[in-house]
KETI-389181 format. One record per residue (C-alpha): x, z, y. Coordinates in steps of 0.25 Angstrom, whole numbers, plus 2048, in hexadecimal, padded with zeros to 3 digits. Each point is the difference from the previous one (the first is absolute). Layout:
KETI-389181
 east  up north
    X   Z     Y
...
end
This chain:
KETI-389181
 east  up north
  74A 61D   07D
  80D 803   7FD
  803 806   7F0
  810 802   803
  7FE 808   80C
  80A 80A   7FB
  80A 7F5   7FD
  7FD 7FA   80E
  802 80C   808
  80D 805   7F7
  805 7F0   803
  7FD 803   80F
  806 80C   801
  80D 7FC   7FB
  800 7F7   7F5
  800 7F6   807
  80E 801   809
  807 7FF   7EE
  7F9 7F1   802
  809 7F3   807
  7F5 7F4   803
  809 7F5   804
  7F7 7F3   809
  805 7F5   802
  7FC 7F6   80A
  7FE 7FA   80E
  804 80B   80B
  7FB 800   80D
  800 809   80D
  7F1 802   806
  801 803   811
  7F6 805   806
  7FD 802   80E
  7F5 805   808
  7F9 801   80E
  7F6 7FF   80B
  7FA 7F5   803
  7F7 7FF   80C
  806 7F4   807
  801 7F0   7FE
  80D 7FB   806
  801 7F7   80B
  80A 7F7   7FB
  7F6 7FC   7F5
  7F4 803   7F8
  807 80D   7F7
  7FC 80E   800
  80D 809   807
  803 80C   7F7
  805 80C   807
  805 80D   7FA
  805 7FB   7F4
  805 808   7F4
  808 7F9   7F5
  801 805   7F3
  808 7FA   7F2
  7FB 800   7F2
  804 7FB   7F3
  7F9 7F5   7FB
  7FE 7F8   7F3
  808 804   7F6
  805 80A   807
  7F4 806   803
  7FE 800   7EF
  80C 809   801
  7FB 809   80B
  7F3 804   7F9
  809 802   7F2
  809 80A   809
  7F2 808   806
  7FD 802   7F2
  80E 806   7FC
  807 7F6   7FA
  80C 7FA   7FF
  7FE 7F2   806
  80A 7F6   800
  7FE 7F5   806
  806 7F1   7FF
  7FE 7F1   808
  806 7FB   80B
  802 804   810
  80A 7FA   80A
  809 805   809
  7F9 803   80D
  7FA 80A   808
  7F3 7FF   7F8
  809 804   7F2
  805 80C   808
  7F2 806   804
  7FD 7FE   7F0
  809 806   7FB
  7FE 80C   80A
  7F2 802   7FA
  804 7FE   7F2
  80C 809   802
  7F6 80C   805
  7F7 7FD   7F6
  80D 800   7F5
  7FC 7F4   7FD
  80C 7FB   7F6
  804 7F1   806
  80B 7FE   7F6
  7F7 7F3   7F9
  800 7FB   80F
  809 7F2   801
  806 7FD   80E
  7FC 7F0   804
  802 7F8   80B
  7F2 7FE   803
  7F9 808   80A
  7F8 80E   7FD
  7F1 7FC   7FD
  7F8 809   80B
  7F3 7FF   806
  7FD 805   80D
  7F2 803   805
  7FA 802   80D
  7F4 809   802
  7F9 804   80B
  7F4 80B   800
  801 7FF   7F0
  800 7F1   800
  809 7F7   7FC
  805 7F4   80C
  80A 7FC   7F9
  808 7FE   7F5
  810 7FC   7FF
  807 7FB   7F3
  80E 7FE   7FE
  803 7FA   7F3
  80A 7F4   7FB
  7F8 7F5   7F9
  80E 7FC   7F9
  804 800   7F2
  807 80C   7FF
  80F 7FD   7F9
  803 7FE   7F2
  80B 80B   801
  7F6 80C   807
  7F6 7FC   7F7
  809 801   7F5
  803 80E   803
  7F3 804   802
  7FD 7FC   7F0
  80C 807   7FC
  7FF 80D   80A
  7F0 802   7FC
  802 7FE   7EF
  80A 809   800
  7FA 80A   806
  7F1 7FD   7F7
  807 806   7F4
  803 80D   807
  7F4 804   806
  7F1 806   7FC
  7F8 7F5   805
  803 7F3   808
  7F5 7F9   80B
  801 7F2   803
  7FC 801   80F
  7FC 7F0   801
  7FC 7FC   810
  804 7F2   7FE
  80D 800   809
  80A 7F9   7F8
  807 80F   7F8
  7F6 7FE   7F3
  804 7F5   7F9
  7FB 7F9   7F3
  810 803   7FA
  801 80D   807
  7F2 806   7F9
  801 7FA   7F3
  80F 807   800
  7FB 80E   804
  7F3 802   7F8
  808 7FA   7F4
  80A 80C   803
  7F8 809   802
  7F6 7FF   7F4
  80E 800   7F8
  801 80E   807
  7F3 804   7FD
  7FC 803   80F
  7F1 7FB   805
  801 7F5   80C
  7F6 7FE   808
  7FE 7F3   80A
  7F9 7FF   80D
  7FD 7F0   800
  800 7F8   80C
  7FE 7F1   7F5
  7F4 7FB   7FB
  808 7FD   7F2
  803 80E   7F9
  80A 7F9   7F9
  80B 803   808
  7FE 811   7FB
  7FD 7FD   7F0
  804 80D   7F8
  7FE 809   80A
  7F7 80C   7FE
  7F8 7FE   809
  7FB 7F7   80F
  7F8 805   809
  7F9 7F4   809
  7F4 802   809
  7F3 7F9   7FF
  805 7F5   808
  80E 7FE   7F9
  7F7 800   7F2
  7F7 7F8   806
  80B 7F4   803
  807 804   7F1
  7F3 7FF   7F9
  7F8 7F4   808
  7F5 808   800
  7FA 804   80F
  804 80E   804
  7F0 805   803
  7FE 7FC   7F1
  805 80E   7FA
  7FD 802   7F4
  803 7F0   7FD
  80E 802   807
  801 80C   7F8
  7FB 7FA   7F2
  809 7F4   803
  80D 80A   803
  7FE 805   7F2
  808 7F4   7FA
  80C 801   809
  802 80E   7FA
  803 7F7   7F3
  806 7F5   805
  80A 804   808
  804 80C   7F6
  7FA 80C   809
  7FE 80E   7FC
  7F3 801   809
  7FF 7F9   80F
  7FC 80A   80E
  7F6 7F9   808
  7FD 806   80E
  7F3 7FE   805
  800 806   80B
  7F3 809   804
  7FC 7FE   7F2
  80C 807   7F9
  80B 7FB   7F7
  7FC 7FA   7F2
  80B 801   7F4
  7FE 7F4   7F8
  804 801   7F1
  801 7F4   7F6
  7F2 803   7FB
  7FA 80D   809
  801 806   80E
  7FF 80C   808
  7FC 801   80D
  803 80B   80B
  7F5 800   80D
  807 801   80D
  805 80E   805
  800 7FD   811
  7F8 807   808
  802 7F7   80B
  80A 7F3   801
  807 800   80D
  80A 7F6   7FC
  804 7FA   7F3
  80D 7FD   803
  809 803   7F4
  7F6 806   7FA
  804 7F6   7F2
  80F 805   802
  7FB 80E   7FE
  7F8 7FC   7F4
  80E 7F9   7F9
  808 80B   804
  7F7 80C   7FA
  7FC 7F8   7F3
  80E 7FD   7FE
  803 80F   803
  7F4 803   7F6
  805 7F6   7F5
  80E 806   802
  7FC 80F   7FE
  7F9 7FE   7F2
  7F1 801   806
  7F5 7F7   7F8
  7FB 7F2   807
  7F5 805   806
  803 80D   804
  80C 7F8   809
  7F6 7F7   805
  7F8 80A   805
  80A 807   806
  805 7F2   808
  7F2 800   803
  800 80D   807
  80C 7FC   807
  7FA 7F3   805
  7F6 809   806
  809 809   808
  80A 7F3   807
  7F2 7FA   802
  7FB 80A   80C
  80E 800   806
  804 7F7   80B
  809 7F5   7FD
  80B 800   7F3
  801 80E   7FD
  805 803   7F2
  7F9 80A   7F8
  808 810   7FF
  7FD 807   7F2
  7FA 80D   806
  7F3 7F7   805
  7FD 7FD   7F3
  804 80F   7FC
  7F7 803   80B
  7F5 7F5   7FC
  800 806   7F1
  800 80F   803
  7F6 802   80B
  7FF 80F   805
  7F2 806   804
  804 808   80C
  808 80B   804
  800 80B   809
  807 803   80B
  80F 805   7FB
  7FF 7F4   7F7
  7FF 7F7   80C
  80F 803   803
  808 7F6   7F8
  810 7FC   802
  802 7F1   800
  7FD 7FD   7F3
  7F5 806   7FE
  7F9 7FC   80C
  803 7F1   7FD
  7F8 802   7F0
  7F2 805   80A
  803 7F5   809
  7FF 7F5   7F5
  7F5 808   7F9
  7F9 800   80E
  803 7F1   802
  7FD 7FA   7F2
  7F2 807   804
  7FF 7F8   80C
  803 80A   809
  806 7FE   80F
  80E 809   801
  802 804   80E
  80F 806   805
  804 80B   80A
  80A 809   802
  805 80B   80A
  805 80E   7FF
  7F2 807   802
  808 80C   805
  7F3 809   805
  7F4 7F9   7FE
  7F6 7FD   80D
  7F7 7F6   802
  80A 7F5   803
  804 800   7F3
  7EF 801   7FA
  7FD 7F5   80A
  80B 7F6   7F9
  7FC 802   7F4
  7F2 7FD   800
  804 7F4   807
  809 7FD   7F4
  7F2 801   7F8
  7FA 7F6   808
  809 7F5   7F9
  800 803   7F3
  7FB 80A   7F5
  80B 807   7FB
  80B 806   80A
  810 803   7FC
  805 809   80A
  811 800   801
  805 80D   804
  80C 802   806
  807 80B   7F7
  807 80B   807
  80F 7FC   801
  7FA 7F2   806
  7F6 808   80B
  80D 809   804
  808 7F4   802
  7F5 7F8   809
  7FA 80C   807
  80B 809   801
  807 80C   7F9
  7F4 809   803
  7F7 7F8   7F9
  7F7 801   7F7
  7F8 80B   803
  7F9 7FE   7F3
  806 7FC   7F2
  800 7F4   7FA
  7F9 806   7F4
  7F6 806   809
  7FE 7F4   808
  7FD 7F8   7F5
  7F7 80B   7FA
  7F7 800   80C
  800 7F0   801
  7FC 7FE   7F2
  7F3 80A   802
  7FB 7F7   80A
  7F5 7F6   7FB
  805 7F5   808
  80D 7FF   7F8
  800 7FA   7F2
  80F 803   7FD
  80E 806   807
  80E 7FD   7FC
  80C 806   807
  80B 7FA   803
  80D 804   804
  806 7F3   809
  7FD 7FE   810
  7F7 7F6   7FD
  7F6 7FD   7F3
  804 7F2   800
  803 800   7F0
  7F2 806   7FF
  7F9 7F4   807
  809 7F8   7F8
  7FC 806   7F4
  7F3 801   803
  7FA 7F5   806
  7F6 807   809
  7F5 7F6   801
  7FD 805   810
  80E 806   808
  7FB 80A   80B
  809 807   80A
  7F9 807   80C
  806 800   80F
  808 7F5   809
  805 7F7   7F5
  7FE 7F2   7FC
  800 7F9   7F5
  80F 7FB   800
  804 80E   803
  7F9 807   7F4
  808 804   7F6
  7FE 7F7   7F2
  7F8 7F6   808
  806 7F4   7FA
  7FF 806   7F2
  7F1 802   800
  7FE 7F2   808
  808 7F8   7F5
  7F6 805   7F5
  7F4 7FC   807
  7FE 80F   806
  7FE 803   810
  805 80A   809
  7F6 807   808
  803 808   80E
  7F7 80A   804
  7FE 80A   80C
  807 80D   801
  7F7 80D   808
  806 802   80B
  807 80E   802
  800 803   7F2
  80C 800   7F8
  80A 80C   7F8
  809 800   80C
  7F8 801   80C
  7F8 80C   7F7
  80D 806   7FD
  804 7FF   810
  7F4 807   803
  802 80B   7F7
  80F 801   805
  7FA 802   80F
  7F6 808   7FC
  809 80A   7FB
  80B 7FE   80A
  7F2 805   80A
  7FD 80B   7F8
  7F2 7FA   7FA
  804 800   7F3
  7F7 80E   7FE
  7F4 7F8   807
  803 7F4   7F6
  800 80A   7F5
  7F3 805   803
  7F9 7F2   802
end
């Protein structure tokens, strides 16, 4: 499937953080925010939502950049944003992500963001704010300026086109002509049925339906939409075009040939930015050297990782490490992984279509609490990642007496258990930046919590995950065993202890 293999994982591993992708286009700010709904109000016919988590993602162009960042680029991105809340919340995600916003141009429009309101996984409602003005001569101005200046000092450039005014005709034919006198590949996701508008670039990548409205030819007609999208290879001065076709795959279309990659999902839970990862790893591909093909390929493989996450979720370079190197098992010792290492299995496990199901504790003494907890983890998935407090974390929660057994030890013992799949220690209170990491399919905690009080709750909610609370057996925990064996002594039955 994939001849460059070595070349793919050498860009992986590293090559690719030498490469700077600039994309230029419409930004936008996607909210989301979730809840129960069980009720119909009575001030008029609408579900109530209850509960309600709210979480922020980059959108559009934006999102382009974000996928190019999980790769381990250098992304640089460039449009507009205004000066508003909306801008802020941007910028956080783009800054934590190191997205490079030095492209962006300040305007006196509004922030594009799109607001969705889901209830039980369904979507109500949905809240756009956007400007329908023309934007000004002077910010569009920039923008043309800012963006072919920095086309000639970069690897590759994406032309991230969602038809909300950033893309213009002038602004387009400026930066594919500076960046073909650079020698750089660019790339165009199109939102117009006349291709015009990207003529020289190396490639566009429509959908069916965008070829189907630039061609004239009915989207269910594929290999006639396909025959058709040949010419506009020659006539608007192509390299090749990238059509998406969703379940069926992506097509390359040359002047006069065409390669075609079959779909990699195992199972599509929601498409959204699934053509922003595709751009963004082709573009990545394209920039690192690797032949046509192999990088369609390779976007194709992507596609088919964001497609069984919930929500835009950019794509990270080690699932597709994960993806390309699959293991075949391991034993018990190499089931106890740091961080990194733990989140390769995961996306190993995941591209497989595997469940991944979280918890973590300090499993001080093992008793039948702790058994009981985790086979109700098996219950909700079919692989289990178990957090382990490490000892400097399980002295400061539980006291300077604890732990009666090592870290080492613990995990040792935890990972020969056949209902865990992996164990990663870590060091903090808390595995919050495991579970954001990791993005456990299935969150279980044991005992009197809810799911508001659970630890990395909102992390695993805003990508599509849930948080499950299950019962605790009563009288069993470390410290009420460790009590007893305190009395016991104290009494003087520790000899008859001994000898049970």
């Amino acid at each position: 499937m994939l001849p460059e293999l070595h070349s793919i994982l050498n860009l992986l591993e590293g090559g690719f953080s030498q490469l700077k992708v600039l994309v230029i286009g419409d930004i936008m700010l996607d909210r989301y925010i979730h809840g129960d709904v069980d009720r119909i109000s009575p001030e008029a016919p609408v579900p109530v939502i209850r509960h309600a988590q709210r979480y922020e993602r980059a959108g559009g162009a934006a999102n382009v950049a974000m996928n190019l960042a999980g790769l381990g680029c250098q992304a640089i991105l460039s449009g507009f944003w205004g000066n508003d809340m909306e801008q802020k919340e941007l910028q956080a995600i783009l800054d934590r992500a190191n997205v490079d916003t030095v492209g962006v141009v300040s305007s006196s429009l509004p922030t594009i963001s799109k607001t969705r309101i889901v209830g039980r996984n369904q979507q109500l409602l949905r809240l756009d704010i956007e400007s329908r003005d023309t934007l000004p001569e002077i910010e569009s101005r920039r923008l043309i300026d800012r963006a072919t200046e920095l086309a000639s000092k970069v690897h590759a450039v994406i032309l991230s086109d969602y038809a909300k005014g950033a893309l213009s005709t002038q602004l387009c034919a400026a930066v594919i002509n500076a960046a073909r006198i650079a020698k750089v590949p660019i790339l165009a996701d199109p939102k117009t049925p006349d291709f015009s508008k990207y003529s020289g670039a190396t490639t566009v990548c429509p959908n069916l339906g965008e070829l189907s409205l630039a061609t004239g030819v009915p989207a269910h007609q594929t290999d006639e939409i396909l025959s058709a999208a040949q010419a506009l290879v020659s006539k608007h001065d192509f390299q090749f075009l990238t059509v998406t076709m969703s379940e069926k795959g992506i097509t390359l279309l040359h002047r006069y040939s065409k390669y075609h990659s079959p779909a990699r999902a195992r199972e599509v839970f929601d498409v959204s930015g699934a053509g922003d990862t595709v751009i963004a790893t082709l573009a990545a591909c394209l920039a690192g050297g690797l032949q046509n093909e192999t990088a369609v390929e390779l976007a194709n493989l992507a596609a088919g990782i964001v497609v069984g996450k919930a929500g835009t979720v950019p794509i990270a370079k080690h699932e597709l490490v994960a993806a390309l190197t699959p293991s075949s098992g391991v034993t018990a010792g190499q089931k106890i992984l740091d961080l990194e290492h733990v989140k390769m299995r995961v996306a190993e496990w995941r591209a497989a279509g595997e469940t991944i199901v979280f918890t973590n504790g300090c499993f001080d003494l093992l008793h039948v609490g702790h058994i009981t907890l985790l086979e109700d983890c098996r219950r909700f998935g079919s692989k289990l990642v178990l957090g382990l407090n490490a000892d400097s974390s399980v002295c400061r929660l539980k006291g300077p007496t604890r732990p009666i057994v090592g870290e080492r030890e613990r995990a040792r013992v935890m990972a020969a258990l056949a209902a865990v799949d992996a164990v990663v220690l870590f060091e903090e209170d808390t595995p919050l930046e495991i579970i954001r990491e990791l993005r456990p399919n299935v969150l279980v905690k044991g005992g009197d919590y809810t799911i508001e009080t659970v630890v990395g709750h909102e992390e695993v909610i805003a990508a599509g995950g849930r948080v499950e609370i299950v019962s605790t057996v009563e009288g069993f925990s470390t410290t009420n065993i460790v009590n007893k064996l305190t009395e016991n002594s104290a009494t003087g039955n520790s000899a008859t202890s001994e000898e049970d």
